[in-house]
Backbone as JSON Lines, residues from 0, in Angstrom:
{"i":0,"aa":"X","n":[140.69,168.52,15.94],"ca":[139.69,167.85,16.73],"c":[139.05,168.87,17.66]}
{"i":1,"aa":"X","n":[137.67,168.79,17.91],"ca":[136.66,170.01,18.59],"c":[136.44,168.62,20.09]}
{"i":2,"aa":"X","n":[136.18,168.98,20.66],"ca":[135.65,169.01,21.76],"c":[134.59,169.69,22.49]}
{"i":3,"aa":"X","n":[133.74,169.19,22.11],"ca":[132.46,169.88,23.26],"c":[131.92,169.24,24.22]}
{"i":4,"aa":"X","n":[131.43,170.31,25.11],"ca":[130.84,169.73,26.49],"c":[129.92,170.72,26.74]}
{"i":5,"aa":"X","n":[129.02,170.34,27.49],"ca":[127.72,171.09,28.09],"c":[128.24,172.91,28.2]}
{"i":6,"aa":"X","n":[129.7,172.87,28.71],"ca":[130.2,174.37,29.2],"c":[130.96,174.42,28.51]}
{"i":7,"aa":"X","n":[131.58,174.12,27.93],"ca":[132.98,174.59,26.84],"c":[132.95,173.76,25.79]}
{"i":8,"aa":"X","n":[133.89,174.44,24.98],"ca":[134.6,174.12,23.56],"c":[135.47,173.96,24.1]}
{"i":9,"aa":"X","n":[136.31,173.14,23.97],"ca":[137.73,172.94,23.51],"c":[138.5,172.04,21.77]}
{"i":10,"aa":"X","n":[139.57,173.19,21.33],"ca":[139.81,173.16,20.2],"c":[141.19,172.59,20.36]}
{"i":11,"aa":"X","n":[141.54,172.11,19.06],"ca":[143.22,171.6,19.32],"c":[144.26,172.55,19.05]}
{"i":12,"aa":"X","n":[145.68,172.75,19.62],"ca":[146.31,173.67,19.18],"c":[146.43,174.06,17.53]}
{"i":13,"aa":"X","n":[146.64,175.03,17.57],"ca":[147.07,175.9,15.91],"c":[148.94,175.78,15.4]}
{"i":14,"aa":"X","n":[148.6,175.49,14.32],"ca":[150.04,174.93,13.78],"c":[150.62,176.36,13.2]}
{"i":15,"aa":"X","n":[152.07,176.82,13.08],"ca":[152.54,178.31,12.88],"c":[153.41,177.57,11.59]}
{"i":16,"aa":"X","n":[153.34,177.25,10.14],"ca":[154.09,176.79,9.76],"c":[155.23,177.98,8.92]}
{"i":17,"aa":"X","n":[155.24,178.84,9.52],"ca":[156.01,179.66,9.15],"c":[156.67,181.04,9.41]}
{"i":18,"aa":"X","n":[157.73,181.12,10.41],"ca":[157.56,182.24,11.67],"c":[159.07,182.16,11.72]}
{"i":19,"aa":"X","n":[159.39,183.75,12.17],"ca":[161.29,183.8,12.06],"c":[160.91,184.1,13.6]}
{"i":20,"aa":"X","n":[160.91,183.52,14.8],"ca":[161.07,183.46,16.11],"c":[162.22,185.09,16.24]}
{"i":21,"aa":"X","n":[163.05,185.14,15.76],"ca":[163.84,186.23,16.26],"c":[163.21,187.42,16.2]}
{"i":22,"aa":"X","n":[162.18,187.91,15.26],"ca":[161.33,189.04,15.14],"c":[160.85,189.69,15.8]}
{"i":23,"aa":"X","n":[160.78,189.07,17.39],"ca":[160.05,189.36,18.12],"c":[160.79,190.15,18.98]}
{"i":24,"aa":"X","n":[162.7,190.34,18.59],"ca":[163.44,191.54,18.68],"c":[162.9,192.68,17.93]}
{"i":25,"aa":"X","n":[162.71,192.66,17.09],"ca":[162.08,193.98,16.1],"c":[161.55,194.99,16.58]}
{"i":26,"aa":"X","n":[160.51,194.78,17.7],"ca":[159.72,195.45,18.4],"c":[160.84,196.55,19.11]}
{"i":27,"aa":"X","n":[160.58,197.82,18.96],"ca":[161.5,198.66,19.45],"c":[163.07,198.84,19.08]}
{"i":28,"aa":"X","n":[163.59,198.58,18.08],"ca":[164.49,198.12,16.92],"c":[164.15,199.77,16.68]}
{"i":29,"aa":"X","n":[165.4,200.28,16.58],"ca":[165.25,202.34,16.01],"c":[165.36,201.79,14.37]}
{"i":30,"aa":"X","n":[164.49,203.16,14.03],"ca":[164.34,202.95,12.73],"c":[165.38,202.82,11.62]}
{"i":31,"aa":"X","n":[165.29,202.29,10.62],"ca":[166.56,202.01,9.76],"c":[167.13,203.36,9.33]}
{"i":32,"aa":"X","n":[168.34,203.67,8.63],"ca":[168.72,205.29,8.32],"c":[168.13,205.96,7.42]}
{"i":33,"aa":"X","n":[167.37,204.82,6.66],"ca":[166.23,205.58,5.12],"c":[165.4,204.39,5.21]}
{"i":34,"aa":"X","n":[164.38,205.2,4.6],"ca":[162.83,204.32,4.42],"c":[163.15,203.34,3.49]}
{"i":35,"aa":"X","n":[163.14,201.89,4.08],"ca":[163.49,201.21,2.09],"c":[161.86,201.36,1.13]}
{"i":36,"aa":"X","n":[162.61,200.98,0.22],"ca":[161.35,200.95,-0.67],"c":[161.54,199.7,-1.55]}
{"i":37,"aa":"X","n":[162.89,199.22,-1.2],"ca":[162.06,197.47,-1.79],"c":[162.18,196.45,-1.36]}
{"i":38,"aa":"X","n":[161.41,194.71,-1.52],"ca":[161.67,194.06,-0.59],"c":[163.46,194.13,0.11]}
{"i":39,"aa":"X","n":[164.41,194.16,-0.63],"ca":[165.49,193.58,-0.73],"c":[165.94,194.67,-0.08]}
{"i":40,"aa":"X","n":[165.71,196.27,0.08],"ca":[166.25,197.5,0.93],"c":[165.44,196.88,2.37]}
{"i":41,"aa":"X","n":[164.31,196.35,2.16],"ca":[164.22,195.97,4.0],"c":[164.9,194.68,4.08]}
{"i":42,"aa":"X","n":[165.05,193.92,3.47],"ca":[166.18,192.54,3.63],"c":[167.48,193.52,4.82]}
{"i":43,"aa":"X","n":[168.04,194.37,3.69],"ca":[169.2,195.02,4.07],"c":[169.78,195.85,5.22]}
{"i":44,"aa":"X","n":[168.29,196.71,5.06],"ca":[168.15,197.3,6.46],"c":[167.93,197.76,7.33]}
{"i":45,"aa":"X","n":[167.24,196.62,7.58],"ca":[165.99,196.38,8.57],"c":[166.55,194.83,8.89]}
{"i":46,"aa":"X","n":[166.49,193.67,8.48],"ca":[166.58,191.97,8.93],"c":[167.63,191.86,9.03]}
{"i":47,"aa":"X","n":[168.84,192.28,8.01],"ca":[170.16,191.65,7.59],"c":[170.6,192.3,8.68]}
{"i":48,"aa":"X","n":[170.7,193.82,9.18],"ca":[171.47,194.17,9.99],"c":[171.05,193.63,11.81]}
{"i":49,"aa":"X","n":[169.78,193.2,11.94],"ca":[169.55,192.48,13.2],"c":[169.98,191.06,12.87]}
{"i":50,"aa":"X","n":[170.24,190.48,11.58],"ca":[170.57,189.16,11.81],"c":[172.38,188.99,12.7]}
{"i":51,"aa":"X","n":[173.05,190.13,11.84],"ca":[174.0,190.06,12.27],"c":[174.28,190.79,13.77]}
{"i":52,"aa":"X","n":[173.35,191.58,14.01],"ca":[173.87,191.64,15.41],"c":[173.67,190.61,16.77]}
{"i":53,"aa":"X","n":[172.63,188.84,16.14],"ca":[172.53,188.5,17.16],"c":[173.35,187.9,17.89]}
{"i":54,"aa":"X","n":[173.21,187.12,18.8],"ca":[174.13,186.33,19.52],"c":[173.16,184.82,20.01]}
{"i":55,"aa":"X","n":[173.96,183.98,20.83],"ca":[173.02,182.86,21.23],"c":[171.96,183.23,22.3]}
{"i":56,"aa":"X","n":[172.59,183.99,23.41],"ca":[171.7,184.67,24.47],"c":[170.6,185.2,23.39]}
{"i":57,"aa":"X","n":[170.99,186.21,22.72],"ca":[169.29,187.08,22.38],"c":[168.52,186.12,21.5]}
{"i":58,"aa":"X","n":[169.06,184.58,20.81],"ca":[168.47,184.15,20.29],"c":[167.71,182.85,20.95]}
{"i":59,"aa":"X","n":[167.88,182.9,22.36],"ca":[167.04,181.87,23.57],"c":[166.46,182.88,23.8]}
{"i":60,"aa":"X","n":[166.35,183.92,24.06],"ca":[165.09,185.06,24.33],"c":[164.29,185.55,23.87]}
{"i":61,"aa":"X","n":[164.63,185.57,22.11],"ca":[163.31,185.79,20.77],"c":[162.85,184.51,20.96]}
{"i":62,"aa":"X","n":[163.69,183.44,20.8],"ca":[162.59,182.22,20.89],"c":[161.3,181.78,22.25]}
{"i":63,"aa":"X","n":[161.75,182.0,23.16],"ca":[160.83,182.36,24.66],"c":[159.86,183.25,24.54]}
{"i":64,"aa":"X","n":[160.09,184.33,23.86],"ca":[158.91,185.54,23.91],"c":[158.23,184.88,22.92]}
{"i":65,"aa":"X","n":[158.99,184.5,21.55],"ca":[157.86,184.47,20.67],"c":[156.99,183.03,20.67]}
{"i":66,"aa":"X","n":[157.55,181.87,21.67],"ca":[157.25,180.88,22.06],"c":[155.92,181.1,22.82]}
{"i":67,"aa":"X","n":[155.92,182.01,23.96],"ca":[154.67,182.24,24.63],"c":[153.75,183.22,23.87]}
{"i":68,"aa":"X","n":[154.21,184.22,23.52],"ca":[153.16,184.44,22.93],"c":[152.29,183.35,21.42]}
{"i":69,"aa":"X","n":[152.98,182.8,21.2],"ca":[152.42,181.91,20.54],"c":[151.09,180.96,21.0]}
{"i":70,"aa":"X","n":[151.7,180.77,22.19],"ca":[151.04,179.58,23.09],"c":[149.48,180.74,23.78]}
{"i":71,"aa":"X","n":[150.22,182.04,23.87],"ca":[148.75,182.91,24.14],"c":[147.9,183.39,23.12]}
{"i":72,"aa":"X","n":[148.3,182.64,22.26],"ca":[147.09,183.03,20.8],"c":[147.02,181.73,20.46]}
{"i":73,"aa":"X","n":[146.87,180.43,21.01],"ca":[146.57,179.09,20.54],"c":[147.54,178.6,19.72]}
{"i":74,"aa":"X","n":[148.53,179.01,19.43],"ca":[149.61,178.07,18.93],"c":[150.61,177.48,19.13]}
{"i":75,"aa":"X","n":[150.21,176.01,19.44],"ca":[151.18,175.04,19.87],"c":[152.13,174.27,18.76]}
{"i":76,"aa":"X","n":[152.45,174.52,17.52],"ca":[153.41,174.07,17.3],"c":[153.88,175.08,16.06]}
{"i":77,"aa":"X","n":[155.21,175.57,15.8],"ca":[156.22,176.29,15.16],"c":[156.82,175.4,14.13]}
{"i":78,"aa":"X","n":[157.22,176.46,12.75],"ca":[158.15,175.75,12.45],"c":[158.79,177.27,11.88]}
{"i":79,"aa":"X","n":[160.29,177.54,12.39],"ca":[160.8,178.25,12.6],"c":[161.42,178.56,11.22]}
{"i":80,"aa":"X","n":[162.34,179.61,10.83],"ca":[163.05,179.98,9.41],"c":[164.13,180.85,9.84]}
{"i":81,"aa":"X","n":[165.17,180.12,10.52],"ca":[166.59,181.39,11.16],"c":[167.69,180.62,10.24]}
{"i":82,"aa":"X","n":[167.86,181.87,10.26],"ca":[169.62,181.86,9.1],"c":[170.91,182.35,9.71]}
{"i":83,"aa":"X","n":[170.6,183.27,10.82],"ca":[171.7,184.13,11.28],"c":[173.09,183.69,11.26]}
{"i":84,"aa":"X","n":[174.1,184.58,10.65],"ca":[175.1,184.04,10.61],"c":[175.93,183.74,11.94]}
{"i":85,"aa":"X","n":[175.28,184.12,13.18],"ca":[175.38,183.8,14.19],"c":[175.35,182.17,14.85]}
């Protein structure tokens, strides 16, 4: 739904239907020990080894960061994809 008025637009939030909230650890994450080169070498290591290092704390804090920044690029609703064996 649009909304207009004489001075503004207003638009309705943007739907994220597909987002691993924890990712937003990644950022500054040292590089893996070799370059992978296929999906399944970055599964391994690169994701698999941050899945297992999380905990509940760092996983209320990927969800917060990646929550607002969400909300600062117009997207109000998530639907998340976490597996961690955590």
């Amino acid at each position: 739904m649009d909304l207009e008025t004489r001075e503004s637009n207003a638009t309705g939030g943007l739907v994220c239907a597909h987002h691993h909230l924890y990712s937003a650890l990644a950022r500054g994450m040292p590089a893996p020990p070799r370059t992978p080169r296929t999906f399944r070498e970055i599964l391994e290591l690169v994701w698999w080894r941050l899945d297992r290092a999380l905990d509940l704390e760092m996983l209320e804090w990927s969800a917060k960061l990646a929550a607002l920044e969400a909300i600062e690029s117009g997207t109000t609703a998530i639907i998340d994809h976490h597996e961690s064996p955590n």
